[in-house]
RODO-2510 file (C-alpha; in nm, 4 decimals, decimal comma):
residues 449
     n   res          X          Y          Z
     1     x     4,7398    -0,1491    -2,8429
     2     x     4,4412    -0,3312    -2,7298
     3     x     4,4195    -0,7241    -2,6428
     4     x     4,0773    -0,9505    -2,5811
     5     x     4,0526    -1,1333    -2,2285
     6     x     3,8043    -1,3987    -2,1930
     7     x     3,5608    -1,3520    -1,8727
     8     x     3,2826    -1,5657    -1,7758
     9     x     2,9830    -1,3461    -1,6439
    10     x     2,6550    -1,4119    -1,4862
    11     x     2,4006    -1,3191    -1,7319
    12     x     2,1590    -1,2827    -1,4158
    13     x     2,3325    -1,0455    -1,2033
    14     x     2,6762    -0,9562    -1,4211
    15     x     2,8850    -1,1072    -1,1788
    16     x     3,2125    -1,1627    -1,3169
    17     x     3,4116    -1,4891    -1,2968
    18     x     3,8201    -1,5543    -1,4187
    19     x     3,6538    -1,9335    -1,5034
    20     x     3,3620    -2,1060    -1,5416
    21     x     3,1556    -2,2921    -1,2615
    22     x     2,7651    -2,3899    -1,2443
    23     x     2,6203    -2,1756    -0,9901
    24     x     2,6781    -1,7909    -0,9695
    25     x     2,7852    -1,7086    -0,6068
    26     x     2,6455    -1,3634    -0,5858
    27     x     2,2657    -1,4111    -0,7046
    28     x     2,2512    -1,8441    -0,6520
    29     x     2,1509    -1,8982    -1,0170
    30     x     2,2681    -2,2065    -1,2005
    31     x     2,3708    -2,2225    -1,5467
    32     x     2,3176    -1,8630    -1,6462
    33     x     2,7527    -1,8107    -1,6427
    34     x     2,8411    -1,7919    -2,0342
    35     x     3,2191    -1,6749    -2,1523
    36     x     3,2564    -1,3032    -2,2838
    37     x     3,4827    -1,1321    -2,5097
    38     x     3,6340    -0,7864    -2,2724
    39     x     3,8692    -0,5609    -2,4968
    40     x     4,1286    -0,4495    -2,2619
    41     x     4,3235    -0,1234    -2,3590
    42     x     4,6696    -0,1690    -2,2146
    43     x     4,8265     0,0798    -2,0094
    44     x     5,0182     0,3268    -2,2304
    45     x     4,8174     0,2757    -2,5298
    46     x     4,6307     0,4543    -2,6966
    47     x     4,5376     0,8683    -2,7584
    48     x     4,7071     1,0607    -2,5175
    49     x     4,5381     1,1763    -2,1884
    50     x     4,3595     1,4832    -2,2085
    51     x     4,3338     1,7231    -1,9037
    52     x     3,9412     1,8141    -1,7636
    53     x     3,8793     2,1612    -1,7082
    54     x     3,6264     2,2067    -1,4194
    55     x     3,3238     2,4289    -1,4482
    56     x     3,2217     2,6424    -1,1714
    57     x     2,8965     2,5825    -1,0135
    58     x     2,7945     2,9558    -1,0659
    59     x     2,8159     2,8728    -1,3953
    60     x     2,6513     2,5450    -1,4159
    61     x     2,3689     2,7047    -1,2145
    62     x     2,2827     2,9557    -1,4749
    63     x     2,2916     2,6789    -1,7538
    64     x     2,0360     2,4663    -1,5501
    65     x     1,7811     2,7115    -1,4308
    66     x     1,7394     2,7310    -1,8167
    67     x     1,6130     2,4393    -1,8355
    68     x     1,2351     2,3243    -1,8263
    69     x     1,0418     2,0632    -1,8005
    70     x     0,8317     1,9104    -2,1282
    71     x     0,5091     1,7642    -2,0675
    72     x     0,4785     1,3937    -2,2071
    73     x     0,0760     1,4718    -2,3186
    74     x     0,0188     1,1720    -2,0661
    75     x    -0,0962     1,3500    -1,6771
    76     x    -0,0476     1,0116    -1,4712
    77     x     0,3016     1,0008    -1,6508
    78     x     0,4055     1,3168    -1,5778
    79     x     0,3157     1,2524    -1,2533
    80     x     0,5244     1,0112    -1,2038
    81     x     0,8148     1,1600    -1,3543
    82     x     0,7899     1,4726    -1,0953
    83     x     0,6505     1,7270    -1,3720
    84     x     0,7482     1,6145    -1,7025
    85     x     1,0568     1,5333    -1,9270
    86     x     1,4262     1,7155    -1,8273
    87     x     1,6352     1,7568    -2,0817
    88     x     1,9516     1,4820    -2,1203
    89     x     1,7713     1,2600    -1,8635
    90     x     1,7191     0,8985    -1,9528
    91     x     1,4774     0,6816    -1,8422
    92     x     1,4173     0,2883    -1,7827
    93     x     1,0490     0,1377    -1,7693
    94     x     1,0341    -0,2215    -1,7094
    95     x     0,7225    -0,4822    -1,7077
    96     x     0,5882    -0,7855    -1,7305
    97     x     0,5647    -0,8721    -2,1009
    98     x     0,2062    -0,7851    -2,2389
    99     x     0,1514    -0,5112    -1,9170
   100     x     0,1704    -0,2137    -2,1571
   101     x     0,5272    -0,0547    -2,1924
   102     x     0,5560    -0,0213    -2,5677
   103     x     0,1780     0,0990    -2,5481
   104     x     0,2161     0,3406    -2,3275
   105     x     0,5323     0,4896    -2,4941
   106     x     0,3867     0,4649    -2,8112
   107     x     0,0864     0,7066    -2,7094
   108     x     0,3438     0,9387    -2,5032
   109     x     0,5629     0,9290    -2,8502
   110     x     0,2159     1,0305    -3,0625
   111     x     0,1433     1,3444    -2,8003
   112     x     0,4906     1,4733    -2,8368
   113     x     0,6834     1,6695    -3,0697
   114     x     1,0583     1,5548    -3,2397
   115     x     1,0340     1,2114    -3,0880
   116     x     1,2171     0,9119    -3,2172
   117     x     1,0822     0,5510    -3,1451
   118     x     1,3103     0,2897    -3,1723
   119     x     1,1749    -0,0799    -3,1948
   120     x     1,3802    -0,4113    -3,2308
   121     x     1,1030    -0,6140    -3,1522
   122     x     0,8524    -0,4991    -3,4193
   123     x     0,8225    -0,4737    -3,7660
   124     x     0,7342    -0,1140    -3,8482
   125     x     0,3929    -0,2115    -4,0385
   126     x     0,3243    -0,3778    -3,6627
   127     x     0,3711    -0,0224    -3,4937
   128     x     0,1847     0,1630    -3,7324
   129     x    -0,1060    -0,1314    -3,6467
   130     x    -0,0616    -0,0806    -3,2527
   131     x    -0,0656     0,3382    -3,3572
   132     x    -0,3855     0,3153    -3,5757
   133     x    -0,5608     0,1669    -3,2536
   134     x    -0,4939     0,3976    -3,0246
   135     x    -0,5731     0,6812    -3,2146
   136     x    -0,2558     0,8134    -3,3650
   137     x    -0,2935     0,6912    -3,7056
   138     x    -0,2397     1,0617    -3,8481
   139     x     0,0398     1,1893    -3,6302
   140     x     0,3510     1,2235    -3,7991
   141     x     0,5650     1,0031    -3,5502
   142     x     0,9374     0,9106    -3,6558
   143     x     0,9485     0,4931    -3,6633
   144     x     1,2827     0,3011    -3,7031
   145     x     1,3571    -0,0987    -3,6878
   146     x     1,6735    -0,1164    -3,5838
   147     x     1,8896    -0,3347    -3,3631
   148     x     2,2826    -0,2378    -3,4288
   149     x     2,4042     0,0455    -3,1842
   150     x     2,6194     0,1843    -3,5218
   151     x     2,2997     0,2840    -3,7036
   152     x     2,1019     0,3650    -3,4059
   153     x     2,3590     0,6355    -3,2841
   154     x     2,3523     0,7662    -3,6727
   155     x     2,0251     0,7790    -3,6776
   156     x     1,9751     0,9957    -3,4017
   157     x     2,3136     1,2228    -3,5271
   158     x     2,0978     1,2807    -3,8431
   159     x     1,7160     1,2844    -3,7263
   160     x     1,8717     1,5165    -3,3874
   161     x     1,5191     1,4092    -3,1655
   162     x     1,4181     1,6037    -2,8843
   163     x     1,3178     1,2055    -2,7697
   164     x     1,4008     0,8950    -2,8299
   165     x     1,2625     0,5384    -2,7170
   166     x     1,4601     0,2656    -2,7350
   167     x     1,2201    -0,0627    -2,7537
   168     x     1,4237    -0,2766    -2,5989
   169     x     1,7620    -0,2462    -2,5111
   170     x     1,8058    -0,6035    -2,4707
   171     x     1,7886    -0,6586    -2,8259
   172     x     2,0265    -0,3842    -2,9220
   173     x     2,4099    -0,4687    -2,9864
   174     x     2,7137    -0,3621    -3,0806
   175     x     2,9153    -0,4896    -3,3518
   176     x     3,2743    -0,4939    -3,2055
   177     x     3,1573    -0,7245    -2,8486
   178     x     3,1630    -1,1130    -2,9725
   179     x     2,8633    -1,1529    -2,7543
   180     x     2,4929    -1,1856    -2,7960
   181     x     2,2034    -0,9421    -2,8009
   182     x     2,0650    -0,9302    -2,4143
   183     x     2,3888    -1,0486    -2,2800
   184     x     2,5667    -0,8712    -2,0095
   185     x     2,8164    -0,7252    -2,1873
   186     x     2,5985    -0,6102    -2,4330
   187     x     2,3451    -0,4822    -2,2327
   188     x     2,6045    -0,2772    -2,0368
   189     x     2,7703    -0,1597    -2,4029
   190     x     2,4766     0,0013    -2,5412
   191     x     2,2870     0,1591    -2,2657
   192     x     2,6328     0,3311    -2,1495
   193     x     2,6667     0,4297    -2,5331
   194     x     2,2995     0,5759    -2,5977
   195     x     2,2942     0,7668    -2,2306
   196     x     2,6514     0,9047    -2,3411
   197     x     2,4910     1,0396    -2,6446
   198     x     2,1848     1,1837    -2,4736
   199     x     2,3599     1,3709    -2,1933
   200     x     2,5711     1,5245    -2,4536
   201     x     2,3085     1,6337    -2,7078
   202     x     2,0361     1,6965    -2,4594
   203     x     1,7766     1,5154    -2,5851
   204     x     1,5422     1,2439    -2,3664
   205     x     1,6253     0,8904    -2,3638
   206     x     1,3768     0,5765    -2,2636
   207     x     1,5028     0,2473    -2,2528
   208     x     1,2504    -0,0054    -2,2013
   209     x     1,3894    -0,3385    -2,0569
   210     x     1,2658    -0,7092    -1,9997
   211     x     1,1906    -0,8291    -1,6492
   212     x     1,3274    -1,1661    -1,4992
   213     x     1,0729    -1,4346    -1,3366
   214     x     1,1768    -1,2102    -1,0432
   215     x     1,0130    -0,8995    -1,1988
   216     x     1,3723    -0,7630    -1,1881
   217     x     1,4793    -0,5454    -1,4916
   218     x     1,7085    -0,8551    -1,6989
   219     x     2,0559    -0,8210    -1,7470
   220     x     2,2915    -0,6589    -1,5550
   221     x     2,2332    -0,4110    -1,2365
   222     x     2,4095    -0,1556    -1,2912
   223     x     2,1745    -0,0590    -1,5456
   224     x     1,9551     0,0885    -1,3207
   225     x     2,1953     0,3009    -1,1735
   226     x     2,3015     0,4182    -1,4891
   227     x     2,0183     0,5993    -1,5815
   228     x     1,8176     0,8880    -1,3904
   229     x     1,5095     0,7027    -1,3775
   230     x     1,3635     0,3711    -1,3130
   231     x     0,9821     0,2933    -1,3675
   232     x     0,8384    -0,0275    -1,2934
   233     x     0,4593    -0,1319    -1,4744
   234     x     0,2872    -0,3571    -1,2052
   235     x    -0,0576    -0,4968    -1,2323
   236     x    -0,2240    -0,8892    -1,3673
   237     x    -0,2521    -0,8855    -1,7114
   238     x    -0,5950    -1,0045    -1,6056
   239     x    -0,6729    -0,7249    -1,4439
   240     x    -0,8036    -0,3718    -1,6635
   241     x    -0,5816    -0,1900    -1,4189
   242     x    -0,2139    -0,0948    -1,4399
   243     x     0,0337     0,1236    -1,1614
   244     x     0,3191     0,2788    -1,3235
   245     x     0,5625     0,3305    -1,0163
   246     x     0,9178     0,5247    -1,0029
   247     x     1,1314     0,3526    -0,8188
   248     x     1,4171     0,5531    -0,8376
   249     x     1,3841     0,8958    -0,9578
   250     x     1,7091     1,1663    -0,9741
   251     x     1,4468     1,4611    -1,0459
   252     x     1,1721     1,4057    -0,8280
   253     x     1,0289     1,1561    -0,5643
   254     x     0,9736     0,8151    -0,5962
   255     x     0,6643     0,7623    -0,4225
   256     x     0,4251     0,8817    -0,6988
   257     x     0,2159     0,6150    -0,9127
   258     x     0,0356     0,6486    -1,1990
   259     x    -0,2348     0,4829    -1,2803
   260     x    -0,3749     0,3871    -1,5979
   261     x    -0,6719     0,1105    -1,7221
   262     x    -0,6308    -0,1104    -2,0348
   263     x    -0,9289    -0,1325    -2,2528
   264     x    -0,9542    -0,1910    -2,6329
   265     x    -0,8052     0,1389    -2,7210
   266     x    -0,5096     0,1123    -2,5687
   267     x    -0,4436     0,2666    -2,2384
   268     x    -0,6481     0,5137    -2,0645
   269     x    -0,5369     0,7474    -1,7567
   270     x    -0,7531     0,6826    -1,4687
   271     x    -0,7710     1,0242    -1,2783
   272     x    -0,9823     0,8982    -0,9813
   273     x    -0,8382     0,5343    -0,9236
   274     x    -1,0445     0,5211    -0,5886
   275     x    -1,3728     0,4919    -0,7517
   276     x    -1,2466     0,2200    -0,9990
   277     x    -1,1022    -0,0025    -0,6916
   278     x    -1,4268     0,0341    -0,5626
   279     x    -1,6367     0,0169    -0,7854
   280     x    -1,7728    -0,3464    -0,7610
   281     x    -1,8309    -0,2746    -0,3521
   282     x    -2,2557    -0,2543    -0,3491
   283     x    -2,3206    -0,4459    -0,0191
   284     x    -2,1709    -0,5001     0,3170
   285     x    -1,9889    -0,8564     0,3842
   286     x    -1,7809    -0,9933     0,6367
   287     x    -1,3758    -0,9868     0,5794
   288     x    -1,3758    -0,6779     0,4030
   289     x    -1,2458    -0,3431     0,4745
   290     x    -1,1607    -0,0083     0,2751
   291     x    -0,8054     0,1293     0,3499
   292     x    -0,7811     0,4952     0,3010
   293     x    -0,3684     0,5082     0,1653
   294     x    -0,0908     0,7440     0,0792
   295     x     0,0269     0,7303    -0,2776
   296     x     0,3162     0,9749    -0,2818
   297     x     0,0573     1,2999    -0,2914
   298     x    -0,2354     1,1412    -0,3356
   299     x    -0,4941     0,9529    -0,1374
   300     x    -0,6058     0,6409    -0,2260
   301     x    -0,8882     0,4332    -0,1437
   302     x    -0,9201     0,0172    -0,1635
   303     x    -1,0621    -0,2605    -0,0530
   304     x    -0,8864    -0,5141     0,1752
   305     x    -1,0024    -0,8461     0,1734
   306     x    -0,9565    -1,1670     0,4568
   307     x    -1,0459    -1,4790     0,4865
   308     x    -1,0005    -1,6960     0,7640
   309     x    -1,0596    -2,0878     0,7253
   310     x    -1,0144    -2,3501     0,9621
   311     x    -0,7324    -2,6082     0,8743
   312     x    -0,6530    -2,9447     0,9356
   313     x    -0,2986    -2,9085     0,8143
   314     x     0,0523    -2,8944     1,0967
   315     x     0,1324    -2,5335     0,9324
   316     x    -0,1511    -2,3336     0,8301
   317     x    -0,1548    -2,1809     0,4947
   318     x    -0,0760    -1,7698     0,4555
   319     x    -0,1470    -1,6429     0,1185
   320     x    -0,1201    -1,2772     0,0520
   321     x    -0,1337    -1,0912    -0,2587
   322     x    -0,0955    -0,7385    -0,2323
   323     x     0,0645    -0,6506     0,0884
   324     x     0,3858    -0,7888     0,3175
   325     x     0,3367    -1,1136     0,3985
   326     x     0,6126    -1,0527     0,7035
   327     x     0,3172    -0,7724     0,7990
   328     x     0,0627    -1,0207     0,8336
   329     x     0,2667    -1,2437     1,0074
   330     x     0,3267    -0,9700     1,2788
   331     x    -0,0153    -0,7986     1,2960
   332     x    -0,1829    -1,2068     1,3375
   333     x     0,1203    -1,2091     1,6314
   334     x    -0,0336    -0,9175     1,8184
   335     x    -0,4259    -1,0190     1,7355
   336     x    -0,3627    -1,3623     1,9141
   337     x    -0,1223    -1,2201     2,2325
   338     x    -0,3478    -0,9008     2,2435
   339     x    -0,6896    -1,0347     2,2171
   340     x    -0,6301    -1,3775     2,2167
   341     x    -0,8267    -1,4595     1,8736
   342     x    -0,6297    -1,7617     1,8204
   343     x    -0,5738    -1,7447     1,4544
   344     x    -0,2609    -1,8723     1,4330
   345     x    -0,3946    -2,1982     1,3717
   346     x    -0,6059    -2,1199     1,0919
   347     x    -0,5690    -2,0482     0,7298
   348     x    -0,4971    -1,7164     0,6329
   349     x    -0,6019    -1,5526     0,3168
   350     x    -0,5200    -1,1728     0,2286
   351     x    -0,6321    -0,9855    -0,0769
   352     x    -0,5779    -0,6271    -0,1958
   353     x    -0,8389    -0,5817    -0,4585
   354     x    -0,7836    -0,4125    -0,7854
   355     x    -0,4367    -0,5566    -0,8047
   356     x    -0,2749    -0,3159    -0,6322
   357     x     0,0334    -0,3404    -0,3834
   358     x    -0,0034    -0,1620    -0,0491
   359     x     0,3608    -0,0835     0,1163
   360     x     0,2253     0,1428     0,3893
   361     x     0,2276     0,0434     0,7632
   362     x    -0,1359     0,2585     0,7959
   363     x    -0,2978    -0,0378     0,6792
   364     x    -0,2557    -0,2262     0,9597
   365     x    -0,5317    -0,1043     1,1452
   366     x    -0,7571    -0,2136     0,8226
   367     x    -0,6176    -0,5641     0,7672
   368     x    -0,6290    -0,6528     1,1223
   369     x    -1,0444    -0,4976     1,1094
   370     x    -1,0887    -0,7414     0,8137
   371     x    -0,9496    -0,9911     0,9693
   372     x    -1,0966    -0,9966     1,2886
   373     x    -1,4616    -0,9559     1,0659
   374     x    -1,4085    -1,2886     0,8570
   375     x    -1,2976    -1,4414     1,2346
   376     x    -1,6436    -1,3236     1,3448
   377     x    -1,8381    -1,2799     1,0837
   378     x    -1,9775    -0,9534     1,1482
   379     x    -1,9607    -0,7026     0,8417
   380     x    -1,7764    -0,3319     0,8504
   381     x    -2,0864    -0,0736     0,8110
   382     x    -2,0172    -0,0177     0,3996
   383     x    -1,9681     0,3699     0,3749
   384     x    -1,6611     0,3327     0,6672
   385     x    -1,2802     0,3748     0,6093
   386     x    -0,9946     0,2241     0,8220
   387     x    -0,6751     0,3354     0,8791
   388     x    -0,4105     0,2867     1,1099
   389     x    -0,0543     0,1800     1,2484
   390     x    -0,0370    -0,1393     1,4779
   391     x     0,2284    -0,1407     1,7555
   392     x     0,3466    -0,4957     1,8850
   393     x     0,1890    -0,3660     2,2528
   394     x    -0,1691    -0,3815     2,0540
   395     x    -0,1740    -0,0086     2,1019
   396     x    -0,2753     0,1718     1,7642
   397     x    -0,0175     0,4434     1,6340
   398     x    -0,1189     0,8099     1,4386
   399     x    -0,0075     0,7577     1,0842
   400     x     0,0852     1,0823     0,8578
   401     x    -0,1683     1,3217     0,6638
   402     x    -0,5148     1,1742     0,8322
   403     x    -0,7062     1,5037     0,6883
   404     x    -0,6071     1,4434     0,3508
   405     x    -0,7141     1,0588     0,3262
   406     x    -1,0559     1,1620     0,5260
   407     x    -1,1377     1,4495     0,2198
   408     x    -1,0866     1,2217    -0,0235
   409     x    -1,3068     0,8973     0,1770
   410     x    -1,5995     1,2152     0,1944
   411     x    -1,5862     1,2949    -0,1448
   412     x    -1,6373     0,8842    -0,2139
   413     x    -1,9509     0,9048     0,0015
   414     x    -1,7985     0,7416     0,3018
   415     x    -1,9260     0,8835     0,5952
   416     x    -1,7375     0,6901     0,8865
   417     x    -1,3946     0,6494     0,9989
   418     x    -1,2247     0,3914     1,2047
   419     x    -0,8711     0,5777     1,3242
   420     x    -0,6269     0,6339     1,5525
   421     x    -0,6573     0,8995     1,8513
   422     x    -0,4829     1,1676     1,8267
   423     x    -0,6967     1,4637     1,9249
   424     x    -0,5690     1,6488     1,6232
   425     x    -0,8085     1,4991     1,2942
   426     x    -1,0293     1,7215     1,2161
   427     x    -1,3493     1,6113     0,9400
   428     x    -1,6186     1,7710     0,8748
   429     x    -1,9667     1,5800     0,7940
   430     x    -1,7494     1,2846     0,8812
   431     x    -1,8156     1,0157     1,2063
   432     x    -1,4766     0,9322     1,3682
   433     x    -1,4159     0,6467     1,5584
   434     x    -1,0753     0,7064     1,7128
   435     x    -0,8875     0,3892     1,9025
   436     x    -0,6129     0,4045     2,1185
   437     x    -0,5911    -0,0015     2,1137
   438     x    -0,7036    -0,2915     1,9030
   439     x    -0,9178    -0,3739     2,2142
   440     x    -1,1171    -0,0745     2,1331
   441     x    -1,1075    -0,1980     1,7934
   442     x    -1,2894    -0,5075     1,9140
   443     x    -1,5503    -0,3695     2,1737
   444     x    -1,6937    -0,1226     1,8453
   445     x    -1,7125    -0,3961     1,5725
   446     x    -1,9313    -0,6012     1,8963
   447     x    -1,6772    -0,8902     1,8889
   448     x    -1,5930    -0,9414     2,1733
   449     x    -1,5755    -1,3430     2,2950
***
């Protein structure tokens, strides 16, 4: 027989407590610790165990080399996902509310066939609105409003989709926990229930979950290690431009981004993001510098901007939005005990444009350009890249697939590169500039005091 326990879990990280208390230990949160119903099956109880018969791997081999990847209609998705859709694979996308998730799935739900979408957030007079406006007025698209696991799971038994979304799981639940919809328990119920089902049957599952303050998927974190994949939607909601990134990916990398731009009709792929980022760039200015990156496999231009300010105050400010603060902090480090700028007593202010996040050490060499041209006022030439790993000795460091990011700065029309020596780069039509310190760095951008 089976008997209900009473546990107290945090509703933040699904910590689990025998009573309650205020403040969660594991994540520091206060008041988010509410009681829970847990059914525990008592030992003895129930059917009787059943023995698991191993497969071979042989075996299991010749199953899976059957099976191929479906294209979601949707490049910069696909992208991302490492080639398309795998069967029984289920995937979480998570967002800022208002950054584009339901859109996006919507569209990707429109451009493929036997697809389920699932909304417990919308009325389904509201989806066929959102549908009519981004074109897929006419498609014959499968649309249920439903929030109890029970009917969901029958649903799909009946309809038997080749994909179904789920929008959101936090306002799915099940009918025999005592506990809310978006609670832990809950949370951890449903998604284990639906990913159950889609392993067994095959079909693709996407979950799409609420973000904390944090920008942390809400509820509990094991949910992202239940499923195969993990996608995040960054970008300002003032901003036209959104990066779809895989943070965790169990069938290929998690590197890749996607990038898409949000206009009236919903959301468009953006197959060149580089000439978007840089778009507004028309005339040379002090602080500024274009970074020539590595998105996963593909290059990608922006523009880095600094500004330093003179300040009155005991602790200067640093603002950075965009990159690693804790990389600023070290590159200003080795400007002032290199080249004795002395910035460390001014304001700081660090911008990647476009609202993009930069995570690679190669733009060291680029930040530390533009700041070092706000310090001095003298402008970057405008059709010249930078890229580049600082070392704390000031010496500048070869960074990873040079060729690739100088093809795609000469395709842009840049015809200048500021880069580390390495005696290897190779560019046609291209001028190089190749540093071995930041000194040099210094003595070509005539700064020098």
């Amino acid at each position: 027989m089976a008997r209900s326990q009473a546990e107290y879990v945090c509703q933040s990280c699904g910590a689990v407590y025998s009573k309650w208390q205020g403040k969660c230990d594991a994540c520091a949160g206060w008041n988010s610790i509410s009681e829970e119903t847990r059914i525990a099956v008592l030992p003895g109880s129930g059917k009787k165990r059943r023995k698991g018969k191993p497969a071979t791997l042989s075996n299991i081999s010749d199953k899976s080399a059957r099976l191929k990847r479906s294209s979601t209609g949707i490049a910069e998705l696909d992208r991302v996902l490492g080639g398309g859709l795998v069967p029984g694979s289920a995937i979480l996308v998570g967002g800022d509310p208002g950054i584009g998730k339901s859109t996006l799935l919507l569209d990707m739900a429109g451009r493929t066939d036997n697809t389920l979408y699932m909304s417990g957030e919308e009325a389904a007079d509201q989806i066929a609105m959102r549908a009519e406006r981004i074109g897929l007025g006419e498609t014959e698209l499968q649309i249920g409003t439903e929030t109890r696991l029970e009917n969901i799971i029958a649903t799909i038994e009946d309809v038997r989709p080749a994909v179904v979304i789920i929008d959101s799981i936090q306002t799915v639940f099940a009918a025999g926990l005592e506990s809310a919809p978006g609670t832990v328990a809950q949370v951890r119920a449903c998604a284990h229930a639906l990913i159950t089902l889609a392993k067994a049957s095959g079909m693709v599952l996407f979950l799409v979950g609420h973000v904390t303050k944090d920008g942390q998927i809400a509820g509990p974190r094991v949910l992202e290690h239940m499923v195969d994949t993990v996608l995040y939607f960054e970008g300002d909601t003032g901003q036209q431009f959104r990066i779809l990134r895989a943070v965790k990916n169990r069938f290929g990398p998690t590197d890749e981004i996607g990038v898409f731009e949000m206009t009236g009709d919903g959301l468009k792929e953006v197959a060149n993001p580089s000439s978007l980022f840089l778009g507004s760039r028309t005339e040379k200015s002090s602080g500024s510098a274009v970074f020539a990156g590595i998105e996963g496999s593909r290059p990608l231009l922006v523009e880095i901007q600094a500004l330093v300010a003179p300040s009155m105050a005991a602790n200067p400010r640093r603002t950075v939005v965009g990159w690693d603060s804790a990389r600023l902090a070290m590159v200003l480090a080795v400007l002032d005990a290199r080249l004795g700028l002395g910035l460390s007593g001014s304001d700081i202010y660090l911008n990647v444009a476009g609202g993009i996040r930069i995570c690679e050490p190669a733009a060291d060499l680029a930040v530390a350009a533009a700041l070092i041209s706000s310090a001095t006022d003298k402008a970057l030439p405008l059709e010249t890249i930078v890229f580049g790993e600082i070392s704390l000795s000031g010496d500048i460091r070869p960074v990873p697939r040079a060729d690739l990011r100088l093809r795609e700065a000469l395709k842009l029309g840049f015809d200048a590169a500021i880069l580390p020596a390495s005696g290897k780069t190779k560019s046609s039509g291209m001028r190089l500039s190749e540093m071995h310190k930041l000194s040099d760095l210094l003595d070509s951008m005539n700064a020098r005091t």
